[in-house]
NUDREN-363515 format. One line per field, with one value per residue (C-alpha): residue number from 1; residue in three letters; x, y, z. Coordinates in steps of 0.1 Angstrom, whole numbers, plus 2048, in hexadecimal, padded with zeros to 3 digits. Example, Ala and Ser with C-alpha at 12.3 -4.5 7.8 and 13.67 -1.06 7.14 Angstrom:
2
num c(1:2) .
residu c(Ala:Ser) .
X c(87B:889) .
Y c(7D3:7F5) .
Z c(84E:847) .
***
This chain:
412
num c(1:2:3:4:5:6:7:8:9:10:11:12:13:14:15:16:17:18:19:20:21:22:23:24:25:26:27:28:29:30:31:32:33:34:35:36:37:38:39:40:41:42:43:44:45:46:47:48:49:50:51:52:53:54:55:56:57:58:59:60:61:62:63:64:65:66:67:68:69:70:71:72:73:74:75:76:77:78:79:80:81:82:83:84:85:86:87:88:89:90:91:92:93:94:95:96:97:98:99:100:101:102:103:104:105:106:107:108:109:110:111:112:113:114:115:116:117:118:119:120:121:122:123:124:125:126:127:128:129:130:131:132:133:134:135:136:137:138:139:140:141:142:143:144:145:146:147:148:149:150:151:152:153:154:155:156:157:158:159:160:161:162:163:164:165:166:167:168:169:170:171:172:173:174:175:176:177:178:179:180:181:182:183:184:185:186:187:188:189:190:191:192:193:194:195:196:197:198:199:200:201:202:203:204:205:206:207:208:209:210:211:212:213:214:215:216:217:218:219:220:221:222:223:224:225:226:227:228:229:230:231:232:233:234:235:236:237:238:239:240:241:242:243:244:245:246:247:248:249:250:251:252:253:254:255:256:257:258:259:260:261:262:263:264:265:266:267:268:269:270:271:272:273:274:275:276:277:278:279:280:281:282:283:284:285:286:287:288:289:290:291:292:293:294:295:296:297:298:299:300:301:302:303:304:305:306:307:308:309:310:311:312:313:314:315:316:317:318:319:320:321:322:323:324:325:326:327:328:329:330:331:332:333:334:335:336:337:338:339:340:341:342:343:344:345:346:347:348:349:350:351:352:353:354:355:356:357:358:359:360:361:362:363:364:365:366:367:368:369:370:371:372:373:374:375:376:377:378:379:380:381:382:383:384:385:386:387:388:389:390:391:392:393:394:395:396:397:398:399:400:401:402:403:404:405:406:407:408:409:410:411:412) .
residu c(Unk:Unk:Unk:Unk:Unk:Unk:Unk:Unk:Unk:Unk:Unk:Unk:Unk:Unk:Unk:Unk:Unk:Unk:Unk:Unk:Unk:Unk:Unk:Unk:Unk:Unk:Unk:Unk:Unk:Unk:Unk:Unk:Unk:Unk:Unk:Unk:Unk:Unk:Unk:Unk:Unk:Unk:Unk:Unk:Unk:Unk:Unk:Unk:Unk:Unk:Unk:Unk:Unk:Unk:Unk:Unk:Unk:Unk:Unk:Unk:Unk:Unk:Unk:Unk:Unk:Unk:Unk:Unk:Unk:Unk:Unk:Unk:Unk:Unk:Unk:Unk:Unk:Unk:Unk:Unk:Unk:Unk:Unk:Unk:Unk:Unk:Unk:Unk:Unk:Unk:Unk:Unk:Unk:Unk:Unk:Unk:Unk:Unk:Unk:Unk:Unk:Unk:Unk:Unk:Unk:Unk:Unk:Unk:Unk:Unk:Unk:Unk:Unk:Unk:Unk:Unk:Unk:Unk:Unk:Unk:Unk:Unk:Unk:Unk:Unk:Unk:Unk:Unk:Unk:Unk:Unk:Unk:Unk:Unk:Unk:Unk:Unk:Unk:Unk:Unk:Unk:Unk:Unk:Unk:Unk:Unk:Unk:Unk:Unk:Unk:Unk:Unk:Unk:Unk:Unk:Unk:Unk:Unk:Unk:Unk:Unk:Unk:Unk:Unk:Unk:Unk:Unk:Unk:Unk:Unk:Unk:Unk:Unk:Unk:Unk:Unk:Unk:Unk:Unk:Unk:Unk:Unk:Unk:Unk:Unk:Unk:Unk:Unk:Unk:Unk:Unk:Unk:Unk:Unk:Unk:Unk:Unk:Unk:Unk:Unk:Unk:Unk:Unk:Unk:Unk:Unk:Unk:Unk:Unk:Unk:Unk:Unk:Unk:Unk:Unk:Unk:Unk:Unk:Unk:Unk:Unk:Unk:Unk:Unk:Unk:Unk:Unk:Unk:Unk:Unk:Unk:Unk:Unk:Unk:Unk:Unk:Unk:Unk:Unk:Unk:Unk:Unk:Unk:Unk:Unk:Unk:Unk:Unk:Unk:Unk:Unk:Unk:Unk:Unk:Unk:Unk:Unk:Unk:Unk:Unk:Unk:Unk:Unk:Unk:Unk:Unk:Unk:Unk:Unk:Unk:Unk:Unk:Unk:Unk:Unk:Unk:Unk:Unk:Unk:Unk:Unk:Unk:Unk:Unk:Unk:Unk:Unk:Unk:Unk:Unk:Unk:Unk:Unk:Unk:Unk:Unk:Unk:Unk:Unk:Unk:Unk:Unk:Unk:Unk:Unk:Unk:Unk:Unk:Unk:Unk:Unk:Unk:Unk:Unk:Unk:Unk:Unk:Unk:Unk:Unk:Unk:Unk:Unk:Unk:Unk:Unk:Unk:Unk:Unk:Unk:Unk:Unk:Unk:Unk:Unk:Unk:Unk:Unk:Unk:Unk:Unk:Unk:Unk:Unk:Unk:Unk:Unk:Unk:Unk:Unk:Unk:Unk:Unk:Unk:Unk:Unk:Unk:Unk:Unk:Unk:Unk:Unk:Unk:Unk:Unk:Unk:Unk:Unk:Unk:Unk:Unk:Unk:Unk:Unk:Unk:Unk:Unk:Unk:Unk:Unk:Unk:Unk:Unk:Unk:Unk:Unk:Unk:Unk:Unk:Unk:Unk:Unk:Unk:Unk:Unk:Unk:Unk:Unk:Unk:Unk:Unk:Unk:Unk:Unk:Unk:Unk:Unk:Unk:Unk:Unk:Unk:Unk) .
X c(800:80D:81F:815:7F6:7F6:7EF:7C9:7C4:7BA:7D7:7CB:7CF:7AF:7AB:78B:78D:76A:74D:72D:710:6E8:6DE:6CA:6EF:6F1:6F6:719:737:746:728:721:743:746:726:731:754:73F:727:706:6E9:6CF:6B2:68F:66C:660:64E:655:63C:61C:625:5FF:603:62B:634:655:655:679:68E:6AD:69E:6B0:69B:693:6A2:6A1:6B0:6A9:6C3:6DD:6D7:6E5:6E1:6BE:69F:68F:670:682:68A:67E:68C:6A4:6B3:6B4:6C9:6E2:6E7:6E8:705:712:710:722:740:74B:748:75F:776:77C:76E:75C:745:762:774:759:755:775:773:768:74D:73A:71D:717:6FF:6F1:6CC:6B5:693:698:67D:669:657:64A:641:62A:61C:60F:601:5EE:5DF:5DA:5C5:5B9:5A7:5B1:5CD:5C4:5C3:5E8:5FD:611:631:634:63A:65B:668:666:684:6A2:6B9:6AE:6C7:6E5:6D4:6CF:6F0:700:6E5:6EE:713:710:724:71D:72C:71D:703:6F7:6E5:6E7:6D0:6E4:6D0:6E2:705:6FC:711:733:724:729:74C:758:74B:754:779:779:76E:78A:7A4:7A1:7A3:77D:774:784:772:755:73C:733:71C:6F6:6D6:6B5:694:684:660:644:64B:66C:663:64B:65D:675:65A:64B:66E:66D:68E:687:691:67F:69B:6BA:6CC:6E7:6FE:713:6FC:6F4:6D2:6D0:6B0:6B3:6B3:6A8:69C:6AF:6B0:6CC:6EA:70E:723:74D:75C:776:791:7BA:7D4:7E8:7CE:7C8:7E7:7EF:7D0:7DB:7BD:7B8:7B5:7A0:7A9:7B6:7A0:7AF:79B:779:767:744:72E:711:707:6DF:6DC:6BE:6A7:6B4:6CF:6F6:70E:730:73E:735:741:763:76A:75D:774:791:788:788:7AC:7BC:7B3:7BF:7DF:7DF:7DF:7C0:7DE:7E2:7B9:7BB:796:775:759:739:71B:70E:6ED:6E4:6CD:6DC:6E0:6F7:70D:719:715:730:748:749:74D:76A:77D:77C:795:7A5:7A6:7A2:7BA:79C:79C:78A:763:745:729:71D:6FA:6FB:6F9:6E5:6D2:6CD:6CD:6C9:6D9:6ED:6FC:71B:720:71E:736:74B:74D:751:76F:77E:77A:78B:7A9:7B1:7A5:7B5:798:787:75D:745:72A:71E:6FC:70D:70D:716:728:717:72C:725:739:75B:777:76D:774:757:763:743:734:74A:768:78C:7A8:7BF:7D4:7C4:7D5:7C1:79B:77E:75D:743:721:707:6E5:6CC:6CD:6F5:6FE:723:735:757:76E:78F:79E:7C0:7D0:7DC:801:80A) .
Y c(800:822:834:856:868:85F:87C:868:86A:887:89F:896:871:86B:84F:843:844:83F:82A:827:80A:809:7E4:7C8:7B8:7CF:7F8:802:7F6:7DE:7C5:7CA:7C0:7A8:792:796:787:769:764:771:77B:796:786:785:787:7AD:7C5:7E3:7E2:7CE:7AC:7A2:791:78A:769:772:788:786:7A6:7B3:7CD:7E0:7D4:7E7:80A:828:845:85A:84A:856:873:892:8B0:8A8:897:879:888:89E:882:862:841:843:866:859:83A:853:867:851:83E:85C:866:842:845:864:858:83C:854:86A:887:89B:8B9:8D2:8C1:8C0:8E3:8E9:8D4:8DE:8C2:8B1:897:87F:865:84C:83B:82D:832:84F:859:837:833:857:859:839:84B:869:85C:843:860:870:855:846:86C:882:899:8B2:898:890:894:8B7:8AA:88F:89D:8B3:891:882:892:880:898:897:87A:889:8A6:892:889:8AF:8BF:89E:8AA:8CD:8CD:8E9:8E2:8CE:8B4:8A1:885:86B:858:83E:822:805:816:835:82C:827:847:85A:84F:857:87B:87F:873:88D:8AA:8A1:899:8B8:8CE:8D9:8C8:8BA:89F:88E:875:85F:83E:833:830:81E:815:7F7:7FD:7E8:7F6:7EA:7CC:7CC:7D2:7B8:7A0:7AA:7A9:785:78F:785:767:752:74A:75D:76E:754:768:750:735:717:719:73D:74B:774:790:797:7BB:7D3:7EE:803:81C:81D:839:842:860:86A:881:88A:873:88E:89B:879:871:893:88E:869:85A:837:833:815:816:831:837:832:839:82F:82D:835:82A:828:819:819:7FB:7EC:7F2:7D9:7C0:7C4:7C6:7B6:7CF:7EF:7E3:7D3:7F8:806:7EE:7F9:81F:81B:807:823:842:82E:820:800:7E1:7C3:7AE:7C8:7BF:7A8:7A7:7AD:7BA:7AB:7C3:79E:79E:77A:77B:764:782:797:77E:76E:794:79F:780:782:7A8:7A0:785:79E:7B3:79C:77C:75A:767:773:781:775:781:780:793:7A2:7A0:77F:78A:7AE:7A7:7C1:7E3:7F5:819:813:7F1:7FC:811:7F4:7E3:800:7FD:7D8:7DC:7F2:7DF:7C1:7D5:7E2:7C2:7AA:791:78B:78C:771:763:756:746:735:70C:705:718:720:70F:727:740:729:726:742:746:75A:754:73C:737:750:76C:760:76C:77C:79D:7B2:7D4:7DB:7D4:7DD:7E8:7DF:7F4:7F0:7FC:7F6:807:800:817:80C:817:809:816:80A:808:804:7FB:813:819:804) .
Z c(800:7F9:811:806:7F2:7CA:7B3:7B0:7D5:7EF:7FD:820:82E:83E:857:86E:892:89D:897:8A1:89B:8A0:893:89D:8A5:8C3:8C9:8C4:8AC:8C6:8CD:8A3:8A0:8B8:8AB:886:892:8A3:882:896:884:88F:878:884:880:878:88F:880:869:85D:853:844:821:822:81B:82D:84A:85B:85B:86F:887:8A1:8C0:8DD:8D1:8E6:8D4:8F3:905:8F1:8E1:8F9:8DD:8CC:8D3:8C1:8BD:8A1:88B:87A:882:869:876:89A:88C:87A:89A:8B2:89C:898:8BE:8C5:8A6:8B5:8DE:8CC:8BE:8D9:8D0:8E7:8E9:8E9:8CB:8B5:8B7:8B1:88A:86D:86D:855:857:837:837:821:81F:804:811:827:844:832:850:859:833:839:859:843:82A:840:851:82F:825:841:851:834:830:849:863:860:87E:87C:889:86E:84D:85F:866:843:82E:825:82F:852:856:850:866:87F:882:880:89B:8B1:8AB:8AC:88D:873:852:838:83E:822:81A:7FD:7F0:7DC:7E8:7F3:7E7:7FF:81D:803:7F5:817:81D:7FF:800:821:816:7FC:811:82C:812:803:81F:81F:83F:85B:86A:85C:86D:84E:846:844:856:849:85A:853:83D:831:80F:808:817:800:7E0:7E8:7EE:7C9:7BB:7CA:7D9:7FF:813:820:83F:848:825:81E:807:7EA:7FA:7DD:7EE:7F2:7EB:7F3:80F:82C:82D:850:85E:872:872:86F:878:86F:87A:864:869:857:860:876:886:890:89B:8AE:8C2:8CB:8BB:8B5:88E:882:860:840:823:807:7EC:7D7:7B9:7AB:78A:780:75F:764:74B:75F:77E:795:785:78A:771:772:758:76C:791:785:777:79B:7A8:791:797:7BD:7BB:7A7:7B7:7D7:7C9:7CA:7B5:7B9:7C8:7E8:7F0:80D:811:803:817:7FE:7F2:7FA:7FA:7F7:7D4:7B8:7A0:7BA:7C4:7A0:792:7B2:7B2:78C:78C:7A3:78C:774:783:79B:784:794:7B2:7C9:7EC:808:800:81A:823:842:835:83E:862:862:844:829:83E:81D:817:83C:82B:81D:83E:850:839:83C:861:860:84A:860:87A:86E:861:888:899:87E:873:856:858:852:83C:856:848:82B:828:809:7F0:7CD:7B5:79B:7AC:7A3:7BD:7D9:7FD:80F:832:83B:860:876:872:86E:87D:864:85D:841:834:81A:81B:7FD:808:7ED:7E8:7CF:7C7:7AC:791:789:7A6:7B1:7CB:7D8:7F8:802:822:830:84D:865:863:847) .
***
């Protein structure tokens, strides 16, 4: 891995010292961390919304949340269930990094956040009311709460921070989305920390439109599975702080991980089917504006989603730029289930993770290996103890929408 910046890569080093979790695996990075390493699974049946007329009804819910017990700065009432995810993440990644009220002040701060369905559930509420008692019957507080943009919002006002706060609504890419923009603005001097990732709610209407897609599992998702038969829809929010390499070290912080670089496409050549073509030149975008050549990747963190047309699309996507020399591969949708626009956050904080603790995650779910995916190591039943430098953080959405994030080791 390269010592110093390329010409393709950001002026600044940037580096993550904090990260924060809300997921059905448990509130905060270390017990997410900790029950991805041991190949638990937080699949179950749904209560978040109306199950009546599912054939399948398991999702990955974050039980028993209480945003009000975390939040110092803001209130839950303000925000959806997706906001309260992103700032309560958020609130937790920078407790983690060591930041406190004083020193976030002192930054030029950022908050960056991904999603694909936004404030779904407060968008449900209204227009149950509308129809349900008419327009004028709707509850005042409601429609305040339904913007996108309250997510990153929700994050900043939890933060106090007052730079930029923007929301992306790449869909299942979102959370790689937020890194990488958050990489950019600290790399080129425009902010100085960033809290970064992705926060969904679970709704009956992407449940739904799975279920019409007949893209939804009928048991736990089982990623690269012979047997697999698609997701699990989830909910939840991952948070990264971000910050430059010497401001990192001068302060003494811990630093989980260096971003390296990424890559974006989009090639739009169907609804919802993958391309091979368009993510091997993500892949090949994100590996030279980091420097680096496919044999430096240790490890690939899986857009993994456990439907027959993701996994052969990704693993052959992936022999096309690394040739029949693959990487360890898994997915840790095999544990949280599809958390949608907060998946590659996840992923992002998972890959972190293993780069400072030294394993490799899990499939956890998986019995048998397709054989149509050819020789491939997805890491099955629980996470292996290894020593990755460089790990590749996968995000896709429908649509063609590709986004790829590198990571390095700290101090390599």
């Amino acid at each position: 891995m390269p010592s110093q910046p390329t010409a393709s890569r950001s002026s600044r080093r940037v580096v993550v010292t904090g990260l924060g979790a809300v997921s059905s695996l448990g509130l905060g990075a270390r017990e997410l961390v900790d029950a991805v390493r041991y190949g638990r699974h937080g699949i179950g049946p749904a209560e978040q919304f109306d199950v009546t007329g599912f054939e399948h009804t398991l999702a990955g819910e974050v039980r028993g949340f209480r945003p009000g017990a975390h939040l110092r700065r803001t209130t839950p009432e303000r925000w959806g269930r997706s906001g309260q995810f992103a700032a309560v993440a958020a609130r937790f990644a920078v407790a983690d990094a060591g930041l406190g009220e004083e020193s976030l002040a002192g930054h030029r701060g950022v908050s960056v956040f991904g999603t694909t369905n936004g404030e779904s559930q407060e968008v449900e509420r209204v227009v149950a009311q509308s129809v349900d008692r008419g327009p004028g019957s709707v509850d005042p507080a409601l429609p305040g709460r339904t913007a996108p943009g309250n997510i990153a919002g929700a994050a900043a006002a939890e933060l106090g921070l007052t730079g930029e706060a923007l929301t992306f609504g790449t869909a299942c890419a979102a959370g790689n989305y937020a890194v990488g923009y958050a990489y950019d603005l600290i790399g080129s001097g425009e902010a100085d920390l960033a809290v970064c990732g992705g926060a969904d709610a679970s709704n009956r209407a992407t449940h739904a439109g799975f279920h019409a897609l007949g893209a939804l599992a009928e048991d736990v998702p089982r990623p690269f599975d012979e047997h697999r038969d698609g997701i699990v829809t989830a909910e939840g929010g991952a948070a990264l702080v971000l910050e430059p390499l010497d401001a990192a070290v001068a302060r003494g912080a811990r630093i989980y991980a260096e971003v390296l670089g990424h890559g974006m496409t989009c090639d739009a050549r169907h609804m919802t089917n993958p391309y091979a073509g368009t993510i091997a030149a993500c892949v090949r975008a994100a590996h030279e504006r980091a420097g680096i050549t496919p044999a430096d990747v240790d490890y690939i963190c899986a857009h993994g989603t456990g439907t027959r047309a993701n996994d052969i699309t990704e693993v052959t996507a992936v022999r096309e730029v690394f040739g029949d020399d693959l990487p360890p591969i898994s997915s840790v949708k095999s544990m949280l289930g599809h958390t949608m626009g907060a998946a590659a956050a996840f992923g992002a904080l998972v890959s972190c993770a293993a780069l400072h603790d030294g394993f490799l995650p899990p499939t956890a779910t998986l019995r048998t290996v397709d054989p149509e995916l050819g020789a491939v190591d997805v890491v099955p039943g629980v996470g292996r103890a290894a020593n990755p430098r460089i790990v590749q953080n996968h995000g896709f959405a429908f649509g063609g929408n590709n986004a790829v994030v590198l990571f390095g080791k700290a101090g390599t």
